[in-house]
One Martini backbone bead per residue (centre of mass of N, CA, C, O) as a GRO file, in nm:
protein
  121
    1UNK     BB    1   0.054   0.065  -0.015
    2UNK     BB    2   0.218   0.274   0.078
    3UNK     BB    3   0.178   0.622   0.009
    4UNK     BB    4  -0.107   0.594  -0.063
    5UNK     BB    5  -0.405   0.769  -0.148
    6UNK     BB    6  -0.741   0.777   0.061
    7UNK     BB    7  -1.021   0.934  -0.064
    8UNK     BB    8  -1.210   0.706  -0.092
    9UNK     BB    9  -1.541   0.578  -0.037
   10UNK     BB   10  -1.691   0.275   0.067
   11UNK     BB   11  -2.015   0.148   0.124
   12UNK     BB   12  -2.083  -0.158   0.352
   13UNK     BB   13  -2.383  -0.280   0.348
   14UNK     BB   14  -2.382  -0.563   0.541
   15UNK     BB   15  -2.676  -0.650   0.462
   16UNK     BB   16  -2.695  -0.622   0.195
   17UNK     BB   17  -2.448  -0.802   0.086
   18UNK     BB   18  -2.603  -1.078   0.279
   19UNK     BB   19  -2.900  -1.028   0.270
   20UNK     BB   20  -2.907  -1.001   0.588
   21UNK     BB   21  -2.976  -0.909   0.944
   22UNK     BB   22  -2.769  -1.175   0.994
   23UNK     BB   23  -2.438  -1.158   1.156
   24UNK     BB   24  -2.343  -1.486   1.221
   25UNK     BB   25  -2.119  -1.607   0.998
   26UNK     BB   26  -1.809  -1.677   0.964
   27UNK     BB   27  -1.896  -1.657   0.643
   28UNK     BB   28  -2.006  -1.377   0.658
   29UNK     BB   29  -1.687  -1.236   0.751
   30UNK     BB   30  -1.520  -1.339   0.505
   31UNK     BB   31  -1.682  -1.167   0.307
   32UNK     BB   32  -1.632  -0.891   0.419
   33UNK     BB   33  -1.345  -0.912   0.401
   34UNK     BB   34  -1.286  -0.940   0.124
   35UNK     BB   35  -1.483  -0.721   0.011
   36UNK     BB   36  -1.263  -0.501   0.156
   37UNK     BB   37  -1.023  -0.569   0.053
   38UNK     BB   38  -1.146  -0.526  -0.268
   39UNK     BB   39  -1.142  -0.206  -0.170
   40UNK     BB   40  -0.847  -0.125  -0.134
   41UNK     BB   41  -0.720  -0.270  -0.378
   42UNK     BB   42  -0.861  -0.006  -0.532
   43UNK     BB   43  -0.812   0.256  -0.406
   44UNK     BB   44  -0.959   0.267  -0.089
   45UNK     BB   45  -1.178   0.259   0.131
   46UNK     BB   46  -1.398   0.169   0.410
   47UNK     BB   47  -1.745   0.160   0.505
   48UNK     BB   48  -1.867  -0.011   0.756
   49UNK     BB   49  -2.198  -0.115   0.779
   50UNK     BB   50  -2.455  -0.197   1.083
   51UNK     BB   51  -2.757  -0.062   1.116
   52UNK     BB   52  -2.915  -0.324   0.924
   53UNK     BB   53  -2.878  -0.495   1.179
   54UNK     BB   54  -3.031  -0.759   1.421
   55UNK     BB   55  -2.746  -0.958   1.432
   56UNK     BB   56  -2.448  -1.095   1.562
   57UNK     BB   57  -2.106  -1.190   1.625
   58UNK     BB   58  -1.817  -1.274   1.722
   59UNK     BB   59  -1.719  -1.468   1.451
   60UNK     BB   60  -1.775  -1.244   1.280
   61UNK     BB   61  -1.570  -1.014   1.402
   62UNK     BB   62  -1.321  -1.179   1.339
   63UNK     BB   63  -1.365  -1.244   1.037
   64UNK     BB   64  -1.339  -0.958   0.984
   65UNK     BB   65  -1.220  -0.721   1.115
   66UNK     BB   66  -1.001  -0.849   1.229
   67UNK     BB   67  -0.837  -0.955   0.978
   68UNK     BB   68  -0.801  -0.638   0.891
   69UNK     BB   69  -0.630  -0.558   1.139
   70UNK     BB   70  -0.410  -0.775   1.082
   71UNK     BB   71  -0.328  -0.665   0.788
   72UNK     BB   72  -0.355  -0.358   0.814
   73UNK     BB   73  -0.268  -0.233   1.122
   74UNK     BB   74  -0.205   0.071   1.126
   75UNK     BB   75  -0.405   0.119   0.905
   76UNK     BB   76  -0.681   0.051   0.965
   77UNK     BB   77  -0.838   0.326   1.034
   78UNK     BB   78  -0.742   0.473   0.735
   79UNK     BB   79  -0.942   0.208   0.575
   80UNK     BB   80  -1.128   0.164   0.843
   81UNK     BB   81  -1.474   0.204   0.893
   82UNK     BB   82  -1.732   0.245   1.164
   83UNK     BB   83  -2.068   0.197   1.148
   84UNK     BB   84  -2.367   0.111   1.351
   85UNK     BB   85  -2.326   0.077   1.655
   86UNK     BB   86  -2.565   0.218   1.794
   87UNK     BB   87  -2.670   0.129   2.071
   88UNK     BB   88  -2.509  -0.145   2.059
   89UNK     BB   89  -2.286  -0.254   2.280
   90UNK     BB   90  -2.220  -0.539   2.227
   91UNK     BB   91  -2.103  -0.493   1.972
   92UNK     BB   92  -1.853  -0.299   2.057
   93UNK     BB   93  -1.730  -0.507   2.218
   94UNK     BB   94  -1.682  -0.736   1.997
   95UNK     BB   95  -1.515  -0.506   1.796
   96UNK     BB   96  -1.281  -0.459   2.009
   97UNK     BB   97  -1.222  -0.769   2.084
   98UNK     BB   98  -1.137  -0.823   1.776
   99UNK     BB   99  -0.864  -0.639   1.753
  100UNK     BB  100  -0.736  -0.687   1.998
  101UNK     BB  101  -0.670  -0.948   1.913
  102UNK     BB  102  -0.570  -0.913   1.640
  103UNK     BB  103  -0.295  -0.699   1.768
  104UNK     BB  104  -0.266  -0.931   2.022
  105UNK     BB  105  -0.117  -1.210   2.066
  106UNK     BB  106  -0.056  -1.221   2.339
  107UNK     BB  107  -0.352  -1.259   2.439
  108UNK     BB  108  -0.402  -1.519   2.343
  109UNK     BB  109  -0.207  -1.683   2.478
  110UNK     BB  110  -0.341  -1.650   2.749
  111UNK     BB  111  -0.639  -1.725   2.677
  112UNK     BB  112  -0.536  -2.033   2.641
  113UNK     BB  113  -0.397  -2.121   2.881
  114UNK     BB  114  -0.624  -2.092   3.064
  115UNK     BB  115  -0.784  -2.289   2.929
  116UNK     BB  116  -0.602  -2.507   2.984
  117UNK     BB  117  -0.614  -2.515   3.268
  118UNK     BB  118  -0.933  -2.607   3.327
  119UNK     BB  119  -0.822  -2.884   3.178
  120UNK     BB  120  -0.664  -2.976   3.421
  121UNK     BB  121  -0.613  -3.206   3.679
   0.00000   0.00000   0.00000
């Protein structure tokens, strides 16, 4: 990407795209992820719209957002708007943890660890 200028912005209202208004499967987040990389790679930015849907999950934000965040690492921001997420305080914690997660694999490796804690006898 160096240092090319994304002045044009596409916006991707997440139900229309998916045809659906619940953004529930992990193939529906990767679906959204492509479609974002493939608006970038044409030298745009993106803004994923939430605001048209009436359930997400963990699973869809891992595998989107999550995702974008993790190829694009500083450039996230500058390249990946989201609204739509007013008023639903659950998306936007879950939209938080998939960052979180997706920036710092020190934290996976922290939450694998206890989870296997869990299960030693």
């Amino acid at each position: 990407m160096g240092n090319q200028v994304f002045n044009m912005v596409a916006r991707l209202d997440i139900a229309d795209f998916l045809g659906s208004p619940n953004a529930i499967l992990q193939k529906f987040g990767l679906m959204v992820y492509r479609e974002a990389h493939r608006i970038v790679a044409a030298g745009k930015s993106v803004e994923l719209y939430f605001g048209n849907l009436r359930n997400t999950t963990t699973g869809f934000f891992h595998a989107s957002v999550g995702n974008l965040a993790k190829d694009f690492g500083s450039k996230y921001e500058q390249l990946v708007t989201v609204t739509g997420l007013e008023g639903h305080n659950d998306w936007v914690e879950k939209y938080n943890d998939a960052i979180e997660l997706a920036t710092n694999p020190e934290m996976v490796k922290e939450i694998d660890k206890a989870i296997a804690e869990l299960f030693v006898s």
